[in-house]
Structures are given as structure tokens and as C-alpha cells.
C-alpha positions as CSV (number, residue, x, y, z in Angstrom):
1,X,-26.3,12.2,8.6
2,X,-27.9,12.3,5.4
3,X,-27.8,15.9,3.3
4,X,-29.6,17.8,0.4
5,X,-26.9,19.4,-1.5
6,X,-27.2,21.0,-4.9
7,X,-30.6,20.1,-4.5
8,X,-30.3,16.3,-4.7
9,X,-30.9,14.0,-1.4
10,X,-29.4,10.8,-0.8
11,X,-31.6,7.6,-1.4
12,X,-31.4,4.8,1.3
13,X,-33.8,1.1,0.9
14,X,-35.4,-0.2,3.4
15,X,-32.7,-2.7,3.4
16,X,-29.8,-0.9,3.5
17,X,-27.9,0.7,7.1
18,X,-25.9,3.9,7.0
19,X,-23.9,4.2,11.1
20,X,-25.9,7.7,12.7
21,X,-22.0,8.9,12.1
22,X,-21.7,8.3,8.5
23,X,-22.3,11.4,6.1
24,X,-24.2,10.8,2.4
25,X,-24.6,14.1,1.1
26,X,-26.3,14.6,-2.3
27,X,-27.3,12.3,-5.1
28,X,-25.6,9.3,-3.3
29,X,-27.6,6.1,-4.3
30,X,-27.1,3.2,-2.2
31,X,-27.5,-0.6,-3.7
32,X,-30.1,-3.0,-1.4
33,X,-28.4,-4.6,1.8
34,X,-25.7,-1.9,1.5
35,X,-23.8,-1.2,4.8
36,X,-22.2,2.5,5.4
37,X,-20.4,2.2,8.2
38,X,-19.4,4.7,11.1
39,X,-17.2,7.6,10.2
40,X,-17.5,7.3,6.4
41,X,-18.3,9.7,4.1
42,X,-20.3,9.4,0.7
43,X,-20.2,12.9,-1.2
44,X,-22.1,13.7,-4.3
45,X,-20.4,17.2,-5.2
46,X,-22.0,18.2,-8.5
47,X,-22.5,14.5,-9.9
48,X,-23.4,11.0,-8.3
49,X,-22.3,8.5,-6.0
50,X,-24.1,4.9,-6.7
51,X,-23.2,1.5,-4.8
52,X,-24.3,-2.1,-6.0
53,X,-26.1,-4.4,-3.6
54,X,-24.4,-6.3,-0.8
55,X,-21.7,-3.2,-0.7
56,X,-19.8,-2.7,2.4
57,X,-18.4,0.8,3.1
58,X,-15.8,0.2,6.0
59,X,-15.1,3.1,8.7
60,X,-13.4,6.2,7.6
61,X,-13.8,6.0,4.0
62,X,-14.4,8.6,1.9
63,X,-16.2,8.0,-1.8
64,X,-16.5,11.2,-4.0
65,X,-18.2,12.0,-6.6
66,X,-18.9,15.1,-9.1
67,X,-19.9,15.3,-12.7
68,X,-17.1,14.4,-14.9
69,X,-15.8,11.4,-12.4
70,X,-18.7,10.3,-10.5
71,X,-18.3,8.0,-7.8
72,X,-19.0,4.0,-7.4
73,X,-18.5,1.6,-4.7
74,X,-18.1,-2.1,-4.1
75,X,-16.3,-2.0,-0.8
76,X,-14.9,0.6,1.0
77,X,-11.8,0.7,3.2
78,X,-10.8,3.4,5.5
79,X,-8.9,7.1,4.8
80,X,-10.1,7.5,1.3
81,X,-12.0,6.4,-1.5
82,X,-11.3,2.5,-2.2
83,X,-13.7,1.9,-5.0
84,X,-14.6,5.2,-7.2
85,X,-16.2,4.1,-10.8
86,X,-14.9,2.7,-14.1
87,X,-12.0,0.3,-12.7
88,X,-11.2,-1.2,-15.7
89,X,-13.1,-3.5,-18.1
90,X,-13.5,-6.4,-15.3
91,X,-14.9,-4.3,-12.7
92,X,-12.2,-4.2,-10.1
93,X,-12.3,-6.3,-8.0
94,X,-9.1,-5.6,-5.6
95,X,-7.9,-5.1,-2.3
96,X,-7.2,-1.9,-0.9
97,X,-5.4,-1.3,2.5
98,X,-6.3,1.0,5.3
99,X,-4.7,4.3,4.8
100,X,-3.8,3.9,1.5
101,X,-4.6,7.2,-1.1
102,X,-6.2,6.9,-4.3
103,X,-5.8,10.8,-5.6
104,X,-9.5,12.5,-6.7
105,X,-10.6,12.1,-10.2
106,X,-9.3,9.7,-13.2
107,X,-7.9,6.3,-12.0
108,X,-8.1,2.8,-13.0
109,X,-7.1,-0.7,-11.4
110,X,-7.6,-3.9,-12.8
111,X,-8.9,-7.2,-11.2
112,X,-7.2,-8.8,-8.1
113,X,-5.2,-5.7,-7.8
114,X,-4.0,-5.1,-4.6
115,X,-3.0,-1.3,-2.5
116,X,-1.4,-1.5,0.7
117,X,-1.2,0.2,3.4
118,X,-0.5,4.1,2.9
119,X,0.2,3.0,-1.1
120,X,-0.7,5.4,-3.2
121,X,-2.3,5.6,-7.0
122,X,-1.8,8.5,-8.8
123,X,-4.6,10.4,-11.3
124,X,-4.3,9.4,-14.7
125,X,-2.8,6.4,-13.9
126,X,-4.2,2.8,-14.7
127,X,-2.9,-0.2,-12.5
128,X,-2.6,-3.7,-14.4
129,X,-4.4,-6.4,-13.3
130,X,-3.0,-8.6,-10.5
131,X,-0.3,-5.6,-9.4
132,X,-0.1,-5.4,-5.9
133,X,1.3,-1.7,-4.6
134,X,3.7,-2.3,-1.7
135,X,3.2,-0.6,1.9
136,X,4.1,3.0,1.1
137,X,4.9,2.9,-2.3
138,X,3.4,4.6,-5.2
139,X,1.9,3.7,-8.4
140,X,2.2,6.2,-11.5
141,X,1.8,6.2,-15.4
142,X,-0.4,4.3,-18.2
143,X,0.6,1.4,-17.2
144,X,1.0,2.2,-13.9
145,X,4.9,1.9,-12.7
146,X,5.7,1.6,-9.2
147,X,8.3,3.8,-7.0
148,X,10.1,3.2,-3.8
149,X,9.2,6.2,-1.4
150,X,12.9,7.3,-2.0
151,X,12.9,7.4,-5.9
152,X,11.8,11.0,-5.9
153,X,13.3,12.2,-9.1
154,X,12.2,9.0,-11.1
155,X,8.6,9.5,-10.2
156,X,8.9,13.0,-10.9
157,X,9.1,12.3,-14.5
158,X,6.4,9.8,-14.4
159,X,4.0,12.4,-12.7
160,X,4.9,15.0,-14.4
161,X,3.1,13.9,-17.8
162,X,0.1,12.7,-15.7
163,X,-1.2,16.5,-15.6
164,X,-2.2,16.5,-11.9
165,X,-3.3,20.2,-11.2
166,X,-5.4,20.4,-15.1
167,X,-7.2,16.9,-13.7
168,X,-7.8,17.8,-10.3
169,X,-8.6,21.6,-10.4
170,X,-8.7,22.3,-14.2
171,X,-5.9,24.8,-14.4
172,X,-2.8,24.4,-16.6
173,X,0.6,23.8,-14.2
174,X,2.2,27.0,-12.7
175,X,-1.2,28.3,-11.9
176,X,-0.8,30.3,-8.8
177,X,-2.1,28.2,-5.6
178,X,-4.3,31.7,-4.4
179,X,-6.2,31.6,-7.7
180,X,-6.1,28.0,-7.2
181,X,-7.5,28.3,-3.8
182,X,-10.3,31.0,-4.8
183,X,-11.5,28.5,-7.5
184,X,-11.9,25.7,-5.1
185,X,-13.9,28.2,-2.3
186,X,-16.4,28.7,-4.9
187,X,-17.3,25.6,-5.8
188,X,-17.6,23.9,-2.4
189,X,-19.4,26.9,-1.6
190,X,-22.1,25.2,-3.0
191,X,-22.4,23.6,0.5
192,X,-23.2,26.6,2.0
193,X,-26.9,25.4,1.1
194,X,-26.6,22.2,2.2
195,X,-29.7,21.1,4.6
196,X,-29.6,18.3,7.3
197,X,-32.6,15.9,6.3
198,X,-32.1,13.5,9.5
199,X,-35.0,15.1,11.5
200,X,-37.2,13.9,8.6
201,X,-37.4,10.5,10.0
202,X,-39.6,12.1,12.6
203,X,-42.0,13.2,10.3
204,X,-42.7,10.1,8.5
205,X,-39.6,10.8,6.1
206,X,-36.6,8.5,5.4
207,X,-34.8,6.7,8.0
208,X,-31.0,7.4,7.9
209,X,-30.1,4.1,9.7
210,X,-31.7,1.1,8.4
């Protein structure tokens, strides 16, 4: 399904082949030969989402993008995003596990980094190169240190620096989860305008499955 949102439509070449279940929903540019794969999701929220060529978006994944961290792919695994933008100076070039949970926004792993299955990297966080995140565990800090599902109270004093809710929502910790809430309603609102472009196709527009 391919969506105008905010005004902005996706862009598909000719070469390229986005699954009739797959969503790309505003300014999502894909690279030539890219492959989008049934189930995922490719959302532009108030930014961009651009892949290279050759790019592989596996089933289920979920790449997000909005103005102040928009959104990249090389290959995508499924759950969430694999491959958002700026990895580190070398591009990024790691392995990411199905199910594992890269949190939205500000990021960074190096090359032949590796996240396993349900792993998860925290925001503001930046994962050396070659570090490989075990099954279930969690990587926090700048560098990135990694925690033991059990090690609650040591990973509470990593996170806590790392500024979760004034990355992710843009409000200072202690903010009530209502006001919270109400800011999040109004800006996803914005989808309230969305419009389906698939039928398009039939009209000599763009093809949604290449």
C-alpha cells in the first residue's frame, strides 16, 4: 500500500518490488532493485525514509523516519527498524536478529556489529564496532555497555543519563504520561489525511509492486 502523508508520496523505480502488504507512507524513497517485503512498514512521519540500491527490507520490519532522525535502510529484519540512518562513520554494516528492538530516534552501531534476537539498543546509545548484543540482552551508554536482562538496577543508571522521554517525545522526565499522550495524538493526527494512492496504478499512475 503506498500513502500520501503530509503531502509527500512515496517514490518506487521501475526496478524496485514493494509485497501488495507492505506499507510506504510518505516521502519514503526507495534505491533501484530494492525489495520491500510482505508485512513491512516504511514510514516517513514529518521527514524522510531513503534506501540504497540492492536493499532488502525483510518481513515485519518497521523503518521510521521524521525530521530530526530521518530514516535509512540497507537491510531490514523483522519487528523493528534494523537499519535507521547515520550508523557510524563506516556505514553499519551489521547483523540484526529477528525480534530484536532498536528504540526510535538517536542510535549508532558500528561495523560488523551484531543484535540478536529480542536484544535491545537503547537511544542515545552508540554500539562499538564488532560488539555483538547477546539473545535478550541490552545495550546502553556512549559506548554502549551491555546488561544481562536481570541487572535492572545497573542499567538503570546507565539509562537514566541517556534522556529517553526528552529524545523520544521532547518532554523533560516526570512529564505526566496524559500530557504525554495528548502530545503524541496530535502529531500522528497528521495521518488523519493520509490518502491511499494504490488505485493509481489503474490510471496510468505508479505501480506499488514492481
Amino acid at each position: 500500500m503506498l500513502l500520501e502523508h503530509r503531502g509527500k508520496t512515496p517514490v518506487v523505480p521501475e526496478s524496485a518490488y514493494v509485497a501488495p502488504s507492505a506499507v510506504l507512507c510518505g516521502a519514503v524513497v526507495l534505491g533501484e532493485r530494492a525489495r520491500v517485503l510482505p508485512g513491512a512498514v516504511l514510514t516517513a512521519e514529518d521527514g524522510e525514509v531513503r534506501t540504497g540500491a540492492d536493499v532488502v527490507v525483510m518481513e515485519n520490519a518497521l523503518v521510521p523516519g521524521c525530521a530530526q532522525h530521518p530514516g535509512g535502510a540497507r537491510r531490514q529484519r523483522p519487528r523493528r527498524a534494523a537499519r535507521t540512518c547515520q550508523r557510524g562513520g563506516g556505514g553499519g554494516r551489521g547483523l540484526r536478529g529477528d525480534r530484536r528492538l532498536d528504540l526510535p530516534r538517536r542510535r549508532r552501531w558500528g561495523e560488523r556489529s551484531e543484535l540478536r534476537i529480542n536484544s535491545v539498543l537503547h537511544v542515545n546509545s552508540n554500539l562499538p564496532p564488532g560488539t555483538v548484543v547477546p539473545i535478550g540482552w541490552i545495550a546502553a551508554g556512549d559506548p554502549a555497555r551491555l546488561f544481562s536482562p536481570d541487572r535492572h538496577g545497573e542499567l538503570w543508571e546507565e539509562q537514566r543519563a541517556l534522556d529517553f522521554p526528552g529524545t523520544v517525545y521532547g518532554v523533560p522526565r516526570g512529564t505526566p504520561m496524559r500530557t504525554i499522550m495528548a502530545c503524541q495524538t496530535e502529531f500522528y493526527g497528521a495521518h488523519l489525511d493520509d490518502r491511499v494512492l494504490d488505485g493509481e496504478e489503474e490510471d496510468g499512475g505508479p505501480d506499488p509492486a514492481r
